[in-house]
C-alpha positions in Angstrom: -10.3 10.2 -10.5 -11.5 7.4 -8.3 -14.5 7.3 -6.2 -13.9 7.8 -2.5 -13.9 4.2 -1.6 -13.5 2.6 2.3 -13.7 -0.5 3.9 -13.3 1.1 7.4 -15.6 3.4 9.3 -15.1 7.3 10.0 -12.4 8.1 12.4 -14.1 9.5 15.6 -12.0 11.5 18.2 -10.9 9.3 21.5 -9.9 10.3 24.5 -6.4 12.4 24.6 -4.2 12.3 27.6 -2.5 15.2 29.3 0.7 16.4 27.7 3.8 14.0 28.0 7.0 16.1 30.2 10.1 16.1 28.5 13.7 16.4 31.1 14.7 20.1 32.1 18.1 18.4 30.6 17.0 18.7 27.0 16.9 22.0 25.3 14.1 22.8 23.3 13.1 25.0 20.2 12.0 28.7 21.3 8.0 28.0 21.3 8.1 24.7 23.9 7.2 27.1 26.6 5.4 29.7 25.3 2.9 27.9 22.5 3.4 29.9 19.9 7.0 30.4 17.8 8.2 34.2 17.5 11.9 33.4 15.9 12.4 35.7 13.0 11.9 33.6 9.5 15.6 33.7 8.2 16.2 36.6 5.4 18.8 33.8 3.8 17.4 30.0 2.8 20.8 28.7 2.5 22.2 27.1 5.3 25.9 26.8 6.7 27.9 23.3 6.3 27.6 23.1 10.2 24.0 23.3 10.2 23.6 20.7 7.4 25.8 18.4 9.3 23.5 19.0 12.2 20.3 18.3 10.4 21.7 15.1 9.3 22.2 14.1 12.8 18.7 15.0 13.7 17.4 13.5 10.6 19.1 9.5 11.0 17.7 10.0 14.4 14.2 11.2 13.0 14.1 7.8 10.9 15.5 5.7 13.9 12.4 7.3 15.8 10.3 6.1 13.4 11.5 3.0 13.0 10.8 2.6 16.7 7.0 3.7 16.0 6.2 1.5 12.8 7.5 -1.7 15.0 4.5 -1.0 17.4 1.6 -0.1 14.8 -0.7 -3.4 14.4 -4.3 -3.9 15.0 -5.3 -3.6 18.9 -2.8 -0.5 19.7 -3.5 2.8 20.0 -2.2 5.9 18.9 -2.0 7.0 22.1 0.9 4.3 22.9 2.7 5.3 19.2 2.6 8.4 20.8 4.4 7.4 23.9 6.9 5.7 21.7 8.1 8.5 19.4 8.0 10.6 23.0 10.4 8.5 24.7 12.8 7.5 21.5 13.0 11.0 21.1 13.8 11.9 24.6 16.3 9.0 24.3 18.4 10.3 20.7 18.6 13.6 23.6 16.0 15.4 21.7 12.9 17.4 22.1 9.7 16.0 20.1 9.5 19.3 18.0 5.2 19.1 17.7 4.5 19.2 21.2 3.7 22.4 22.0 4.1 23.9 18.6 0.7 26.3 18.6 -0.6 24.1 21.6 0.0 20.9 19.4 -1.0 18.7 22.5 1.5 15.6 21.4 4.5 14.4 20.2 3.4 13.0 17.2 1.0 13.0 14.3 -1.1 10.0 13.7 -3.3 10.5 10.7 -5.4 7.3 9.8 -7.5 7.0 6.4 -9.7 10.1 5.5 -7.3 11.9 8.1 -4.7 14.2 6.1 -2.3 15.1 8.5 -2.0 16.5 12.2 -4.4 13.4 13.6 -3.9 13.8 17.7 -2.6 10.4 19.5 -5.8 9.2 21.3 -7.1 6.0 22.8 -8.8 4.6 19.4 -7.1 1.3 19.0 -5.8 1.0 15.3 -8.0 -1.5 13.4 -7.6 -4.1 10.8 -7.8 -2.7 7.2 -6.3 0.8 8.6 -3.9 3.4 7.1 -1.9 5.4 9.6 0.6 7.9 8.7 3.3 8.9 11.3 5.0 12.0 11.9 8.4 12.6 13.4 10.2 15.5 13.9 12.9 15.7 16.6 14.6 19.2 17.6 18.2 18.0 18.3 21.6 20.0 18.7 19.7 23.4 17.2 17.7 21.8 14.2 14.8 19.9 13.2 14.7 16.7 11.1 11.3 15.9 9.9 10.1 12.9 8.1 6.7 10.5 7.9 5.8 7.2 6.7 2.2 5.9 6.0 1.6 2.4 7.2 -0.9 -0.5 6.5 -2.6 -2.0 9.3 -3.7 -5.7 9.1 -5.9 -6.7 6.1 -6.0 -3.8 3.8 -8.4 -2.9 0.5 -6.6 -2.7 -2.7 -7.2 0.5 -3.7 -5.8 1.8 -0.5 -3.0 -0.6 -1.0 -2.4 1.2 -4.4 -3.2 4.6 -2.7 0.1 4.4 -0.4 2.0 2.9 -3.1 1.8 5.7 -5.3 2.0 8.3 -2.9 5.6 6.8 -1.7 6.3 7.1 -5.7 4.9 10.8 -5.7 7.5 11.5 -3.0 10.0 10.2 -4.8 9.4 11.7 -8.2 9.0 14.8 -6.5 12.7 14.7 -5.5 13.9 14.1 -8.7 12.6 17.0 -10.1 14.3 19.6 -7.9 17.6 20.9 -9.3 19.4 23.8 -8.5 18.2 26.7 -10.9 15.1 24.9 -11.1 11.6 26.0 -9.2 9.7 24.8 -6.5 6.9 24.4 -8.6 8.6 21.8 -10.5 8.3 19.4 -7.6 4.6 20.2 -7.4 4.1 19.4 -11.3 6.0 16.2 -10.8 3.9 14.9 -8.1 0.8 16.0 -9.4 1.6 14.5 -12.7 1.6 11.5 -11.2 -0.9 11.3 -9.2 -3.7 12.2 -11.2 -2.2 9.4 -13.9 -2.9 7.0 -11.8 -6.2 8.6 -10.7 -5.9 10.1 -7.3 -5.7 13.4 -6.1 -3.4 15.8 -4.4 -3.9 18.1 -1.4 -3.7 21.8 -1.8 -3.9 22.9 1.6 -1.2 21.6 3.0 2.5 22.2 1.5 6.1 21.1 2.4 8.3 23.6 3.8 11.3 24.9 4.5 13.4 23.7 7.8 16.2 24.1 10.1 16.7 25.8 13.0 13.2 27.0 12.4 10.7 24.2 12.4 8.3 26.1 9.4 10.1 28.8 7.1 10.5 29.3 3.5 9.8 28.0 1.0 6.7 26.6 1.1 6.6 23.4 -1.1 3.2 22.9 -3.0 2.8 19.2 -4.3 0.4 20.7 -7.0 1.3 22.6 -10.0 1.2 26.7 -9.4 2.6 28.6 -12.5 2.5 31.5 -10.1 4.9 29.8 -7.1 8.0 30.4 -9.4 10.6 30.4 -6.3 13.9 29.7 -7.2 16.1 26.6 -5.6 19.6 27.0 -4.6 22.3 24.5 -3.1 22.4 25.0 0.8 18.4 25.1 0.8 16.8 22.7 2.9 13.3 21.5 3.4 11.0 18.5 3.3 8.5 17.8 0.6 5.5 15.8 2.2 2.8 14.9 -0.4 -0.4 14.1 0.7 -2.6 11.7 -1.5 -6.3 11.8 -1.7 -8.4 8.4 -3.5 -11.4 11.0 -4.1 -11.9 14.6 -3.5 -8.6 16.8 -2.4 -10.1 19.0 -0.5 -9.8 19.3 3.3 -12.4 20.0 6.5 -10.8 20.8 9.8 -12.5 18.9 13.4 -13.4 21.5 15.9 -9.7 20.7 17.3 -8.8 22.9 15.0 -5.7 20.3 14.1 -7.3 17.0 12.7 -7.8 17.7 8.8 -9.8 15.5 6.4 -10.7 14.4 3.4 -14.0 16.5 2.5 -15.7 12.8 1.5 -14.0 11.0 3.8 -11.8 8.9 0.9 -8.8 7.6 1.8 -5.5 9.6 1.9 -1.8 8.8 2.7 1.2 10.5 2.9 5.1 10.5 3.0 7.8 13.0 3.8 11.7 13.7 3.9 13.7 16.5 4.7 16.0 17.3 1.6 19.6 19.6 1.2 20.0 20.8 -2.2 23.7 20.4 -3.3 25.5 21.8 -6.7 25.4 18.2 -8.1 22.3 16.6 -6.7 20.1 16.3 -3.8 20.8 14.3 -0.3 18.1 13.1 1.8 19.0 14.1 5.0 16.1 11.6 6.9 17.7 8.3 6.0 20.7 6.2 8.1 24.5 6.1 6.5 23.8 2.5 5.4 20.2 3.4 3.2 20.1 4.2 -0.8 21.2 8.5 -1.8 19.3 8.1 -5.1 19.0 11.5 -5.7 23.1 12.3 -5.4 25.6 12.9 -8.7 26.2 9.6 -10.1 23.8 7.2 -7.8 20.8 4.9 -9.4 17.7 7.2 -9.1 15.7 3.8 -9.5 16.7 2.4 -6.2 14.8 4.2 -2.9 15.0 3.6 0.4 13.2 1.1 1.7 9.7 1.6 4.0 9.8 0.4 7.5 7.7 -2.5 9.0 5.3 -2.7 11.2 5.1 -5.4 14.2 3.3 -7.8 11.3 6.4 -7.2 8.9 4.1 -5.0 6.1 6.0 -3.2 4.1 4.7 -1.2 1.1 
């Protein structure tokens, strides 16, 4: 595995502004009030025709959002304003930003950049040049949650980080592949971490995909790491994202005294990228991409040709 190499110093925590409103007019998931969620975890994983159509509408409008956010990031801007962003695209698809809130998440997105993992809080630290951010989005919309992340490169950026998103967008992708129906979920986490470690990174334990839908978190969880013992079985009608999280050194995480933000235990770099997936008889359908982007994944279509990764305000694409 590679050293923990960066060209960029430690993220330290900014200054976080007071909670964004969202319209009386929009409805809202069951915790937006309260903090916390209480729904009961759904006893069957499958979900109705009606609810998949849903969560495609919430999912095109997930990866519009996001589009919306990676045309903003360059060096100079802060989170805070990507944060503003996502918050009013999302109000403007009719939706509710499904993080604010959710256990006192203060915003409505995730900004991780470099050694952070995931569940970095929007701030006033300007992004700078050589900087990895990945993005969050997940919109509540019509009943249902669509859920999908990009990791971004800001400005100038080191090789091996370079390489590091690149083959954690491939890690996603391979992790797709290997879900069938019949199959088990820890054949999506022996995929990824296959390929990872060839290429000498490392994968997060921690932190697992999951299952999604009218509930933001349910079953299954998703490990992107081999388990033998996480032999849960996959059936058409599931739904729920895998999200693999990338490390250049060490995979394990520390949590900040925020008790949100998650890094890297040496501070190595660490990207990430995420869809929201149905599983059908004959394939599986990414549910967080637009009508006119590739299904790869579905009976009969070219596995080789994925979607493509959204720009930032320089054009980078990975």
């Amino acid at each position: 595995m590679r050293k923990a190499v960066s060209a960029t110093r430690p993220i330290r925590p900014g200054v976080v502004s007071p909670r964004r409103d969202v319209p009386t007019t929009i409805p809202r998931p069951e915790y937006a009030e309260r903090g916390y969620p209480i729904g009961q975890q759904p006893t069957d994983l499958r979900q109705s025709d009606r609810t998949i159509e849903g969560m495609r509408t919430a999912g095109q409008a997930a990866r519009r959002i996001l589009t919306k956010v990676a045309a903003e990031i360059r060096p100079g801007v802060t989170t805070e304003h990507l944060d503003e962003v996502a918050h009013e695209a999302t109000i403007s698809e009719g939706g509710y930003p499904s993080p604010l809130n959710y256990n006192g998440y203060p915003k409505s997105l995730c900004t991780s950049i470099n050694e952070v993992i995931c569940h970095g809080i929007p701030d006033s630290r300007p992004l700078e040049d050589g900087d990895i951010i990945n993005c969050d989005v997940t919109i509540f919309l019509d009943g249902v949650h669509g859920d999908t992340s990009e990791t971004f490169l800001v400005g100038d950026v080191n090789e091996v980080s370079k390489r590091l998103v690149s083959v954690t967008r491939e890690c996603l992708y391979h992790g797709i592949a290997a879900i069938r129906p019949g199959g088990l979920v820890n054949e999506i986490g022996q995929a990824i971490q296959t390929h990872a470690e060839r290429n000498g990174f490392g994968v997060v334990r921690e932190f697992v995909g999951h299952g999604t839908g009218p509930v933001f978190h349910m079953p299954p969880n998703v490990p992107h790491y081999f388990d033998p013992k996480h032999h849960f079985e996959i059936i058409p009608g599931m739904t729920f994202t895998i999200e693999p999280m990338i490390t250049v050194g060490n995979w394990r995480a520390q949590i900040w005294d925020d008790d949100w933000t998650a890094t890297t235990v040496d501070l190595g770099h660490t990207a990430q990228f995420e869809h929201t997936l149905v599983v059908h008889e004959d394939g599986v359908e990414i549910l967080t991409v637009l009508d006119n982007e590739p299904q790869p994944f579905l009976a009969g279509a070219d596995r080789s040709t994925w979607p493509d990764t959204l720009p930032t305000a320089e054009g980078i694409t990975v």
